[in-house]
DRENMARPA-448474 format. One record per residue (C-alpha): x, y, z; residue number from 1; residue in three letters. Coordinates in steps of 0.25 Angstrom, whole numbers, plus 5000, padded with zeros to 4 digits. Each point is the difference from the previous one (the first is absolute). Example, Ala and Ser with C-alpha at 12.3 -4.5 7.8 and 13.67 -1.06 7.14 Angstrom:
<px: 5049, py: 4982, pz: 5031, i: 1, aa: ALA>
<px: 5006, py: 5014, pz: 4998, i: 2, aa: SER>
% end
This chain:
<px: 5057, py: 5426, pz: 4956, i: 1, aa: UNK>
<px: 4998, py: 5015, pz: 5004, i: 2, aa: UNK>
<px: 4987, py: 5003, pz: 5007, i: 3, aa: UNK>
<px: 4993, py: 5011, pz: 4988, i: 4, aa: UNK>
<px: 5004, py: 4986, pz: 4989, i: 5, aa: UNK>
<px: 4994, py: 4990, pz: 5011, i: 6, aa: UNK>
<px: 4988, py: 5007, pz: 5000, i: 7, aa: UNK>
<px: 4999, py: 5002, pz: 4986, i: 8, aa: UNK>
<px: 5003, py: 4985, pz: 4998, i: 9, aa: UNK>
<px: 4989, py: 4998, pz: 5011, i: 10, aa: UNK>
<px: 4989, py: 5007, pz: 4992, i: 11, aa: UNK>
<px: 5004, py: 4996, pz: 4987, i: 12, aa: UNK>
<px: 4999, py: 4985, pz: 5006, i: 13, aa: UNK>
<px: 4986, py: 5001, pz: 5008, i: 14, aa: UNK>
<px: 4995, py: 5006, pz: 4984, i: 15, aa: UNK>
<px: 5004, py: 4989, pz: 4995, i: 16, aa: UNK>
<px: 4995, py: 4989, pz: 5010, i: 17, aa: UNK>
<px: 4987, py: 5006, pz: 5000, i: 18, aa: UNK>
<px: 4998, py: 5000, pz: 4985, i: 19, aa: UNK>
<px: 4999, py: 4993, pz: 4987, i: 20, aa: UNK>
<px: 5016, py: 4999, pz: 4995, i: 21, aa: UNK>
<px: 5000, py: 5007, pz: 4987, i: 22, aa: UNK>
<px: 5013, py: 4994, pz: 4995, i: 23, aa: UNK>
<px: 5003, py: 5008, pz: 4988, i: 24, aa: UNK>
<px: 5000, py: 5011, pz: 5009, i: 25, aa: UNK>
<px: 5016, py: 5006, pz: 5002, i: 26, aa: UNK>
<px: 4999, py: 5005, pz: 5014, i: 27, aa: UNK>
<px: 4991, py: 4986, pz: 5005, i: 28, aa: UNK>
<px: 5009, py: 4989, pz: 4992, i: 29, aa: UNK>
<px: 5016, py: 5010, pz: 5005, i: 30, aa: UNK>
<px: 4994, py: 4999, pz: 5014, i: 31, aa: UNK>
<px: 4999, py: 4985, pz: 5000, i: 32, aa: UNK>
<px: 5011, py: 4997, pz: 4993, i: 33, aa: UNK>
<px: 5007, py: 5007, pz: 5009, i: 34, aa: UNK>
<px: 4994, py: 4995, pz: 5013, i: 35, aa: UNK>
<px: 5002, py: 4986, pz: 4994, i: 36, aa: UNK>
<px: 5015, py: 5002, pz: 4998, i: 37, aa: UNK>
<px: 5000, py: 5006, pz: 5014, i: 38, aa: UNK>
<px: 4995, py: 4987, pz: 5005, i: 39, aa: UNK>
<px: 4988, py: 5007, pz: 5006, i: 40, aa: UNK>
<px: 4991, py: 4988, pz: 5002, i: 41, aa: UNK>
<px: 4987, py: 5010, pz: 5001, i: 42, aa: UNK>
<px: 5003, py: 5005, pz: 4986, i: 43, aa: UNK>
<px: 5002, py: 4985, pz: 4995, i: 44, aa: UNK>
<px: 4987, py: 4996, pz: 5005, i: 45, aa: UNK>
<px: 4993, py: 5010, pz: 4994, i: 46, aa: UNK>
<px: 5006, py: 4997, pz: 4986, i: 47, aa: UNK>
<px: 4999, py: 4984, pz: 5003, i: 48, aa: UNK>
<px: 4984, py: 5002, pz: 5001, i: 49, aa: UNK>
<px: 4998, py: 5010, pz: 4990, i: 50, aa: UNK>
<px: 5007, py: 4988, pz: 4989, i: 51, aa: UNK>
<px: 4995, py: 4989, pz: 5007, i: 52, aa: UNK>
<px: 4986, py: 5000, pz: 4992, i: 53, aa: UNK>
<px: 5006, py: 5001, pz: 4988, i: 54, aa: UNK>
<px: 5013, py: 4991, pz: 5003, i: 55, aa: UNK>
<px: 4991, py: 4990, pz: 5006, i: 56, aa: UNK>
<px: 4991, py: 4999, pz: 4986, i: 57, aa: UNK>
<px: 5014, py: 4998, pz: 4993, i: 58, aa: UNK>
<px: 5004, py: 4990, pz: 5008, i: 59, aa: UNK>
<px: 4989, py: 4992, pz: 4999, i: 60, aa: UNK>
<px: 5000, py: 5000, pz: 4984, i: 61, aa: UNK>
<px: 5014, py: 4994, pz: 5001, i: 62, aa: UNK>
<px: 4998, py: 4989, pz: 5012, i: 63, aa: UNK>
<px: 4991, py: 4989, pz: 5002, i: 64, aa: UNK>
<px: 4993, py: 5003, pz: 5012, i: 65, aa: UNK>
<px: 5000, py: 5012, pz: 5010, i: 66, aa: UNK>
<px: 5010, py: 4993, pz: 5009, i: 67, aa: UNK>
<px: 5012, py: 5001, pz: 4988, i: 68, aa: UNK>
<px: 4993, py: 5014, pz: 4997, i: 69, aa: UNK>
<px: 5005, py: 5005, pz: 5016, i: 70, aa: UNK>
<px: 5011, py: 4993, pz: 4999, i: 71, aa: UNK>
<px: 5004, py: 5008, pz: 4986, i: 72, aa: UNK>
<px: 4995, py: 5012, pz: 5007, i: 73, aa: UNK>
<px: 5008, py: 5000, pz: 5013, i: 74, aa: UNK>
<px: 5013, py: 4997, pz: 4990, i: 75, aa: UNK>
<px: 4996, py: 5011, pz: 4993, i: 76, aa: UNK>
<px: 4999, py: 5011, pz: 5010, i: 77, aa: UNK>
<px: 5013, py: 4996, pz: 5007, i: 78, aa: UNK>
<px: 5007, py: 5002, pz: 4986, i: 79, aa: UNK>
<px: 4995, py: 5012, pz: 4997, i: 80, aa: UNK>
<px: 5004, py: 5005, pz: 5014, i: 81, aa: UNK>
<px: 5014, py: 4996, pz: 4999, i: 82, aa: UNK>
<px: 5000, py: 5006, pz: 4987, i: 83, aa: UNK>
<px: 4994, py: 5015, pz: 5003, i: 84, aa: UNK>
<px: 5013, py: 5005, pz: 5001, i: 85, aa: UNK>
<px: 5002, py: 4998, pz: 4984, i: 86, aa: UNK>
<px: 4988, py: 5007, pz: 4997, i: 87, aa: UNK>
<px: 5004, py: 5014, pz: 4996, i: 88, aa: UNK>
<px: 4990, py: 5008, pz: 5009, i: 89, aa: UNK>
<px: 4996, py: 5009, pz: 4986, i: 90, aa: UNK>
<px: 4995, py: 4987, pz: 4995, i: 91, aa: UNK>
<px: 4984, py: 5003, pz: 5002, i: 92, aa: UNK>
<px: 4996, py: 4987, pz: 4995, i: 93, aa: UNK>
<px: 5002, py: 4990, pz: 5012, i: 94, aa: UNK>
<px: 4986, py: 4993, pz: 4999, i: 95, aa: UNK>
<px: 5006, py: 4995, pz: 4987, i: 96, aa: UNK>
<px: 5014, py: 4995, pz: 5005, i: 97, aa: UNK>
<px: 4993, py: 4993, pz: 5010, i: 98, aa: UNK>
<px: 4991, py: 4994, pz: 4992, i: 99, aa: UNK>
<px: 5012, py: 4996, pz: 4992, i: 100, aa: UNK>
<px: 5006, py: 4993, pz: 5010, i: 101, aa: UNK>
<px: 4987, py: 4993, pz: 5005, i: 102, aa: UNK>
<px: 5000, py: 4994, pz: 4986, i: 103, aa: UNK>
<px: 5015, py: 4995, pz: 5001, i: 104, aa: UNK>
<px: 4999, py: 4994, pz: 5013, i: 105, aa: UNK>
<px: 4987, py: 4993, pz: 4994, i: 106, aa: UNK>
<px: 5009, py: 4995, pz: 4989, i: 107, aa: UNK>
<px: 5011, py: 4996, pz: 5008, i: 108, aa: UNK>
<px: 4988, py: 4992, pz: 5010, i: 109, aa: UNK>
<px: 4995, py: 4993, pz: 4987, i: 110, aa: UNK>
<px: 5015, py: 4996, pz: 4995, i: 111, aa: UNK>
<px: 5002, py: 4995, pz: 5014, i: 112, aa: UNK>
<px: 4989, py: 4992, pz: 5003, i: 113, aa: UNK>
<px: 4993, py: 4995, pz: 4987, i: 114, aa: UNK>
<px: 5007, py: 4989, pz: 4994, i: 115, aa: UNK>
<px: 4995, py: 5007, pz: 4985, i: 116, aa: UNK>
<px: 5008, py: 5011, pz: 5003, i: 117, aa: UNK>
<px: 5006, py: 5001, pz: 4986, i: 118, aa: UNK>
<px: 4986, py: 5004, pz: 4996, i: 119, aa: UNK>
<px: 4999, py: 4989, pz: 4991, i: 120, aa: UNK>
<px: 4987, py: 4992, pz: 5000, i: 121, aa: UNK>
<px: 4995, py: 4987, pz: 4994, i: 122, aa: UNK>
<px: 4984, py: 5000, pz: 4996, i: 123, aa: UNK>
<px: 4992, py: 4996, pz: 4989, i: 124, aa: UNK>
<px: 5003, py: 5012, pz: 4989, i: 125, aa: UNK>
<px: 4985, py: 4998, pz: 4995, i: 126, aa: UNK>
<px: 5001, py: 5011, pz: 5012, i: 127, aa: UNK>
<px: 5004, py: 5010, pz: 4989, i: 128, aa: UNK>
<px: 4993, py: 4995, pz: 4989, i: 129, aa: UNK>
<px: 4996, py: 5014, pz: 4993, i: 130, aa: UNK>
<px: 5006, py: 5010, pz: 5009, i: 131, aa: UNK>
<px: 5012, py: 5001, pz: 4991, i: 132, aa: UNK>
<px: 5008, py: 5016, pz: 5004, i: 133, aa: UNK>
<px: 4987, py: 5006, pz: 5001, i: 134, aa: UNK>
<px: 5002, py: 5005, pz: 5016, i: 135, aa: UNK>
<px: 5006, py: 5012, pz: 5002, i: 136, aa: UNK>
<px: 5002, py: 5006, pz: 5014, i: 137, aa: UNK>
<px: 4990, py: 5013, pz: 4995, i: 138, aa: UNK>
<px: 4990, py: 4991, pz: 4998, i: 139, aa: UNK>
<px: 4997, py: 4993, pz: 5014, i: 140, aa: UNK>
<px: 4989, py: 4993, pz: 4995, i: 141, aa: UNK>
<px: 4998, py: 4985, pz: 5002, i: 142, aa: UNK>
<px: 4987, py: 4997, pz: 4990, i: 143, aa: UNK>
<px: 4991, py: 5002, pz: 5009, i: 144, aa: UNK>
<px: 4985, py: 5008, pz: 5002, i: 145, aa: UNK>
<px: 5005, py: 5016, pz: 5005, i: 146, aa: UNK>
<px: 4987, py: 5001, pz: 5008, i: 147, aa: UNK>
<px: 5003, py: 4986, pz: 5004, i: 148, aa: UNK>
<px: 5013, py: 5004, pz: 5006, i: 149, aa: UNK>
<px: 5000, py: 5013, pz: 5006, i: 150, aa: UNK>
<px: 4989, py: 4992, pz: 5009, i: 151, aa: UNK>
<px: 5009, py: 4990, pz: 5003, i: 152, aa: UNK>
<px: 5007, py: 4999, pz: 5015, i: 153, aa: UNK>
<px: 5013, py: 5005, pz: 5001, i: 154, aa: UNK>
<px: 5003, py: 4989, pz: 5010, i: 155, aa: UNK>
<px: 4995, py: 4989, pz: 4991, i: 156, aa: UNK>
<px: 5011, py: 5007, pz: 4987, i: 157, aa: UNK>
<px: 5009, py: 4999, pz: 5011, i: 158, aa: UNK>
<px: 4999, py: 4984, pz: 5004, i: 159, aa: UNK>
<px: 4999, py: 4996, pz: 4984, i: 160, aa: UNK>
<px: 5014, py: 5009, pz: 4999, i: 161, aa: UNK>
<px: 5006, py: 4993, pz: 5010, i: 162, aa: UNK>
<px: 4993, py: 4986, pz: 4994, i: 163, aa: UNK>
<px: 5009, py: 5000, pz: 4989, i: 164, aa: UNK>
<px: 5015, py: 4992, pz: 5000, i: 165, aa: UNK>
<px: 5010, py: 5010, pz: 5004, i: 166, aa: UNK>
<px: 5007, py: 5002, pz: 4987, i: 167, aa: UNK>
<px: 4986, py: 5004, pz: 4992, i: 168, aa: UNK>
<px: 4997, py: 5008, pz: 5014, i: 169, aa: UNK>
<px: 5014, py: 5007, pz: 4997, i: 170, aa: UNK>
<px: 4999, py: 5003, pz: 4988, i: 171, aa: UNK>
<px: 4985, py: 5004, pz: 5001, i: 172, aa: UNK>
<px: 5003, py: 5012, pz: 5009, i: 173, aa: UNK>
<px: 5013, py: 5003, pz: 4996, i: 174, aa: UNK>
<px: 4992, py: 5003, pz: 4988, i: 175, aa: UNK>
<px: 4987, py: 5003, pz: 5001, i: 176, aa: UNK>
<px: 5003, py: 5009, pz: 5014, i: 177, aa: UNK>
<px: 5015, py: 5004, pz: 4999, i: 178, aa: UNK>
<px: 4995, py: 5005, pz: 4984, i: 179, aa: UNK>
<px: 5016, py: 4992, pz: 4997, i: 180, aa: UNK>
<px: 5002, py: 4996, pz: 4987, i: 181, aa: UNK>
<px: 5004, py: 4985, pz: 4997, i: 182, aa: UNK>
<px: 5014, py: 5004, pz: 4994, i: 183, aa: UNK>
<px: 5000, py: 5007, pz: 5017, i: 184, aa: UNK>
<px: 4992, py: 4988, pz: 5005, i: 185, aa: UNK>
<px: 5011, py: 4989, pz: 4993, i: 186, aa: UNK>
<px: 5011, py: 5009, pz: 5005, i: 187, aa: UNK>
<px: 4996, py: 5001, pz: 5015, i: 188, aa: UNK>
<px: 4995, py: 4985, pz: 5002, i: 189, aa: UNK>
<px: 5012, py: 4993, pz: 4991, i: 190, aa: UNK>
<px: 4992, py: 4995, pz: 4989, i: 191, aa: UNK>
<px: 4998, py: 5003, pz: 4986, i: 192, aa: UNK>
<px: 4989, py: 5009, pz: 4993, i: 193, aa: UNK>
<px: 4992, py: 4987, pz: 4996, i: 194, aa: UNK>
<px: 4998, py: 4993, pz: 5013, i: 195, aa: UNK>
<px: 4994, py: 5015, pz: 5006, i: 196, aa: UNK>
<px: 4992, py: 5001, pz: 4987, i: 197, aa: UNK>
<px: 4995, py: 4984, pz: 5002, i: 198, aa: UNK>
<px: 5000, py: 5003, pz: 5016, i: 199, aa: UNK>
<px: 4990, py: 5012, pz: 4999, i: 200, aa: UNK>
<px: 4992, py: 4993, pz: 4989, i: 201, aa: UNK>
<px: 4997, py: 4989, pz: 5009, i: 202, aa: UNK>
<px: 4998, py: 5008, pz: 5012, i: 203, aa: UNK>
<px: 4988, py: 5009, pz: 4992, i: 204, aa: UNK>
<px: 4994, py: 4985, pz: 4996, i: 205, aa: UNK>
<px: 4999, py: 4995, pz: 5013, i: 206, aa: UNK>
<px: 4995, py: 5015, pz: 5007, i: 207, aa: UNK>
<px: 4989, py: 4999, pz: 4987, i: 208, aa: UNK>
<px: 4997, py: 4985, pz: 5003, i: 209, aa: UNK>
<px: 4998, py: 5004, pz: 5016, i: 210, aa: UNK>
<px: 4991, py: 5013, pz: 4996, i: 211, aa: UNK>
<px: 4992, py: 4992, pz: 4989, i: 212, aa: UNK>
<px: 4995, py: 4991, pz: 5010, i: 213, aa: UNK>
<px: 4998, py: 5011, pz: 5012, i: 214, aa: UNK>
<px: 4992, py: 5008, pz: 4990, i: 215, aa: UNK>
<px: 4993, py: 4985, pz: 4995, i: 216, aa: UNK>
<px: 4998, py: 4998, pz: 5015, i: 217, aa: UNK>
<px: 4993, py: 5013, pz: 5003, i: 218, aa: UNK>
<px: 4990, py: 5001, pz: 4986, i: 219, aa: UNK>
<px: 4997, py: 4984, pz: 5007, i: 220, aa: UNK>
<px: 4996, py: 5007, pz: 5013, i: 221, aa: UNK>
<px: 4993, py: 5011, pz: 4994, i: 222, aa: UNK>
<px: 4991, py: 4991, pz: 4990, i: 223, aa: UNK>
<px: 5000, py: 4989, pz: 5014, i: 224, aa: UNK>
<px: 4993, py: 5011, pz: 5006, i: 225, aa: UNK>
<px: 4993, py: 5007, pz: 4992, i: 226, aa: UNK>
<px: 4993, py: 4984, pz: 4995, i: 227, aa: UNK>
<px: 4997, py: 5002, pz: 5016, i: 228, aa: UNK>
<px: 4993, py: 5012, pz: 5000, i: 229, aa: UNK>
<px: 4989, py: 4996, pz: 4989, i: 230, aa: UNK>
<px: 4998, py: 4987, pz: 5003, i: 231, aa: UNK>
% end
């Protein structure tokens, strides 16, 4: 590299370590791609902590635990290193092909490890007793109290998630998080549209079961102390 390009290289480099990564930006997401397929280690590092939040939350939607969710992650990263030099460097939407592969590398952990990994599940169907095809990924609701939700812990949502069997979990966030529909669902997981519809059904049950009680939990606690209070 000439001296006047290394020196613009530098510049650009130090903007972008000392800032918040805009990734829909053309000159931010053609400068790592292009230090990524360099194999420049700074310009890798840079990009693997500016996903890792957001990888790291995918991860752990499709694992059990944040051990698998690592193990994902590290899979993940080393994929999408070896495969920079596929990406055009035109293509501005990075963030979204990495995300991509996080997901299949979830998938492929899932398929590998978890003995359900035809997604097929055996429970009692009084699970989706009612729900019938009412869901649709627009509507992200589960039943439950809005104000009551948006004051639940994102890390709580996160550990009921990762609760459910892995092939109502699949299907959950493929769905619910992904926006797939079932036809794109059955397709990518081997299954027919029926067993993503009964899958995802079942899932939103069991997420409403868990939330019911929380929020019966917490109005117990209030009335508890409030009972305190007076007396």
């Amino acid at each position: 590299m000439k001296l006047p390009q290394l020196i613009i290289h530098m510049t650009q480099l130090n903007s972008i370590s000392n800032n918040i990564l805009d990734l829909t930006d053309p000159v931010t997401v053609t400068i790592l791609i292009d230090g990524c397929k360099r194999g420049d280690r700074k310009i890798q590092e840079i990009l693997y902590k500016e996903m890792y939040s957001g990888c790291m939350s995918i991860a752990l939607r499709y694992t059990d635990n944040k051990v698998d969710a690592e193990d994902v992650l590290s899979i993940a990263f080393t994929k999408v290193f070896n495969k920079i030099n596929t990406i055009d460097t035109s293509n501005h939407r990075i963030a979204k092909w990495i995300r991509t592969i996080v997901i299949n590398t979830a998938l492929d952990h899932i398929r590998k490890y978890n003995k359900t990994s035809n997604m097929t599940c055996s429970i009692d169907e009084t699970y989706t007793h009612g729900l019938g095809d009412t869901y649709s990924p627009q509507s992200r609701s589960i039943y439950i109290d809005e104000t009551f939700s948006e004051s639940i812990d994102g890390e709580y949502i996160m550990k009921i998630i990762q609760e459910l069997p892995p092939c109502y979990r699949t299907v959950f966030n493929l769905s619910v998080f992904e926006g797939l529909t079932h036809k794109q669902i059955a397709t990518k997981l081997g299954i027919n549209e029926g067993t993503s519809k009964s899958n995802l059904s079942k899932a939103r049950m069991k997420l409403r079961d868990k939330l019911i009680k929380l929020q019966e939990d917490d109005e117990l606690s209030i009335l508890t102390n409030r009972k305190y209070e007076y007396s």
